[in-house]
N, C-alpha and C positions, 0 to 999 in steps of 0.2 A: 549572177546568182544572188547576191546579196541586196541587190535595187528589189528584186521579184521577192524575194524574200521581204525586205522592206515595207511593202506593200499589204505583205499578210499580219505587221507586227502593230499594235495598238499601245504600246505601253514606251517612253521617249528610252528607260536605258538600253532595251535592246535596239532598237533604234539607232540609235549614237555608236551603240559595238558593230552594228553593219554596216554603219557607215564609216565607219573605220577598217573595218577590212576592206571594205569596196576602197580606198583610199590606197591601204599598204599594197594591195592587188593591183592596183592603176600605176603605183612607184613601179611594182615588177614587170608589168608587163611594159611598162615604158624601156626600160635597163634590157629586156630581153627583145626588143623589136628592134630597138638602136643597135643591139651585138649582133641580129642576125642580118640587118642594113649593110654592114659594116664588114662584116665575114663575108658576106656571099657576092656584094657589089665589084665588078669591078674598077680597079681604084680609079680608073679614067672616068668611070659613070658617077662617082661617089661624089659628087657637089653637088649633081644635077637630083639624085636621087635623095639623100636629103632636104634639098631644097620644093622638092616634091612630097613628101616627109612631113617638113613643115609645115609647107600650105595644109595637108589635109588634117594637119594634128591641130592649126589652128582654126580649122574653118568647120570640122564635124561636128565641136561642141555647142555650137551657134544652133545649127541645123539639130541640131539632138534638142536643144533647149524648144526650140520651137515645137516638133513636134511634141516632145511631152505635155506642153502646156496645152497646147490644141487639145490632144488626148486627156487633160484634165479639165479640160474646162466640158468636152461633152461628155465625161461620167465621172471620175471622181481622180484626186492625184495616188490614192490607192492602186486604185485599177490602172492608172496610169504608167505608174510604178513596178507592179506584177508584170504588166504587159513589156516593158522596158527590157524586165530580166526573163521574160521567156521568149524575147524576139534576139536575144544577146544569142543565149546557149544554141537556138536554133541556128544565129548567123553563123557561129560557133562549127557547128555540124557538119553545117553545108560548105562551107570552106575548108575543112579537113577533110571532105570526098572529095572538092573538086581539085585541093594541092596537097596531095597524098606525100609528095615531097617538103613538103613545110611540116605537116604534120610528124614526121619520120626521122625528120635531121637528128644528124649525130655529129657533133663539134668533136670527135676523136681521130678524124681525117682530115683536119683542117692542115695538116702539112701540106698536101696536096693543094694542087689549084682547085678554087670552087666552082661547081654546076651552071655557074653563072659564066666564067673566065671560061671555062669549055664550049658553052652555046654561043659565046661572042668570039671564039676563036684568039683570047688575049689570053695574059698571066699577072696577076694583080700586083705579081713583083716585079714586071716589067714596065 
């Protein structure tokens, strides 16, 4: 939201304030993918699945850089920018219909084994 926002802003201190919460929002949601990595993995998968983690935390930014530039260089880094944050909320969406269980979680069951240690037939404390 705040890249798409970005986009509609002309003046640099508001500017500077969304890109700072785009920033504090990217800390959170980094701290909240890692907990649910970490929670739901079972622990025999859990090197292989960060290590998967990684590659794509390291390799999307690349690919993001790219297209936006593309997208700004054929109409403006504005538009480039709007369009950034109304393809985000849309991915957004459509990933919450399609893992109605990601979207859903409730970390107050976590005594239990997780959704994941049930479909592999394991126990993360085992």
């Amino acid at each position: 939201m705040c890249f798409g926002a970005l986009g509609l802003v002309r003046a640099v201190w508001p500017a500077l304030g969304l890109l700072a919460a785009a920033g504090a929002a990217d800390v959170a949601l980094g701290v909240v993918r890692g907990t649910l990595l970490r929670v739901l993995t079972p622990a025999r998968l859990r090197g292989r699945v960060n290590s998967v983690g990684f590659v794509v935390g390291a390799g999307s930014p690349p690919l993001g850089d790219v297209e936006a530039g593309g997208l700004a260089a054929l109409t403006s880094p504005a538009v480039s920018a709007f369009a950034g944050g109304v393809a985000s909320l849309v991915g957004i969406g459509v990933l919450a219909l399609a893992l109605p269980a990601v979207w859903n979680y409730d970390a107050s069951g976590d005594a239990q084994p997780s959704p994941a240690d049930h479909a592999l037939g394991s126990h993360a404390n085992s």
